[in-house]
Kinemage of the C-alpha trace (Angstrom):
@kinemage 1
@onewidth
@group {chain A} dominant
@subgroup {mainchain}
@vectorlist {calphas} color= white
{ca unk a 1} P 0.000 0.000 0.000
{ca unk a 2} L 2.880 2.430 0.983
{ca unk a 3} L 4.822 1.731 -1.814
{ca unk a 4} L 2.201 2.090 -4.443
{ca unk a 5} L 1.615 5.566 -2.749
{ca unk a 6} L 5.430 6.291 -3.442
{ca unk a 7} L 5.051 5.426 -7.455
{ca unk a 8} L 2.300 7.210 -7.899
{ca unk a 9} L 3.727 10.496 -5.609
{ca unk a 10} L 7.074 9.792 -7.535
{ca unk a 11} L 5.620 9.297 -11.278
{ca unk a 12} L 3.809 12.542 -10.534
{ca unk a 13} L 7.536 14.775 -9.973
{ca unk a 14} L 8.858 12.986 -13.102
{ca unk a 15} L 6.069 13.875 -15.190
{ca unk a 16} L 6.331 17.596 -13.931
{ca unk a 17} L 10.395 18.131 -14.648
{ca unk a 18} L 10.724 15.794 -17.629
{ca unk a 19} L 9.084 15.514 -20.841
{ca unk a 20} L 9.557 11.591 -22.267
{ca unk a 21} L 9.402 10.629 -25.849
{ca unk a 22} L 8.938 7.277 -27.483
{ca unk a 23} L 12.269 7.453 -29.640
{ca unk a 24} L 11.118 7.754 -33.527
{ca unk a 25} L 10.837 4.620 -35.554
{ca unk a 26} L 10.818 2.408 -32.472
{ca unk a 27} L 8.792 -0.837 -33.119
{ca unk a 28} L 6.180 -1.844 -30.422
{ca unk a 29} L 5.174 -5.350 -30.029
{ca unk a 30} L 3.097 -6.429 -26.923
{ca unk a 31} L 3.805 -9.819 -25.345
{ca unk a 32} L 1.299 -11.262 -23.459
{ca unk a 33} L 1.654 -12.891 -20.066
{ca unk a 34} L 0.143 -12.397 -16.657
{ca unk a 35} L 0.235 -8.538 -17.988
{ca unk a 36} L 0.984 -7.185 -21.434
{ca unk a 37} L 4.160 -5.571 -21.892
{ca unk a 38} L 6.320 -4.354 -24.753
{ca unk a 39} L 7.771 -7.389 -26.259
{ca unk a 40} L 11.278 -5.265 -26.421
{ca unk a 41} L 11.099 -2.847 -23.606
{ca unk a 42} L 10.222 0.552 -24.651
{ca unk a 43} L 12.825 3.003 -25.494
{ca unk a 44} L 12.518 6.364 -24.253
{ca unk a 45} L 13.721 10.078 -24.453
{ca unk a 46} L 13.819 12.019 -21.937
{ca unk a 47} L 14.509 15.724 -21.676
{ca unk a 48} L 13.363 18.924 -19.255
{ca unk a 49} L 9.718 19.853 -19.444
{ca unk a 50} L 9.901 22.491 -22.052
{ca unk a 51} L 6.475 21.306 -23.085
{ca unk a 52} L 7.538 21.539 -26.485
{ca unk a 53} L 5.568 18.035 -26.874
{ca unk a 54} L 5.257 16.409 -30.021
{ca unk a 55} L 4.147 12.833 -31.810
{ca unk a 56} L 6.654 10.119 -32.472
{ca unk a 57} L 6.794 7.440 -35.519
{ca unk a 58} L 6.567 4.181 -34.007
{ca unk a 59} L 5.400 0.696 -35.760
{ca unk a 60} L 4.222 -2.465 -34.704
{ca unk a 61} L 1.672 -4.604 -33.285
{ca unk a 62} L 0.883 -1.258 -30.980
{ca unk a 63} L -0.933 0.252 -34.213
{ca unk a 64} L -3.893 -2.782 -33.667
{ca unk a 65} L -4.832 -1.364 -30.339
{ca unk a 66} L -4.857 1.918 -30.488
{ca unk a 67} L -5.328 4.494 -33.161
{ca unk a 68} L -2.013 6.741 -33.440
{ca unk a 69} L -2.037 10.276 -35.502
């Protein structure tokens, strides 16, 4: 219980300071287990919140679940 209290707190001041980016052209597979999780991890950018945000090209099986711009 504690500890889920410390992600969330935590994941809250990263989201504030950093801006993350899927790195372009990154290919997104989901495995599924127990959970579903990125067959290959998920490769990330991540740089000060300038809020300069923007969309990344990625490919994959990620494209049948959601609908990307």
């Amino acid at each position: 219980m504690f500890a889920m209290q410390v992600v969330k707190i935590s994941l809250a001041m990263m989201l504030q300071q950093f801006r993350f980016t899927v790195v372009p052209g990154t290919r997104i597979d989901r495995v599924i287990r127990i959970t579903m999780n990125p067959r290959h991890g998920l490769p990330m950018m991540v740089a000060p919140n300038d809020r300069k945000f923007a969309t990344s090209d990625v490919h994959g099986q990620i494209r049948e679940m959601v609908t990307l711009p």
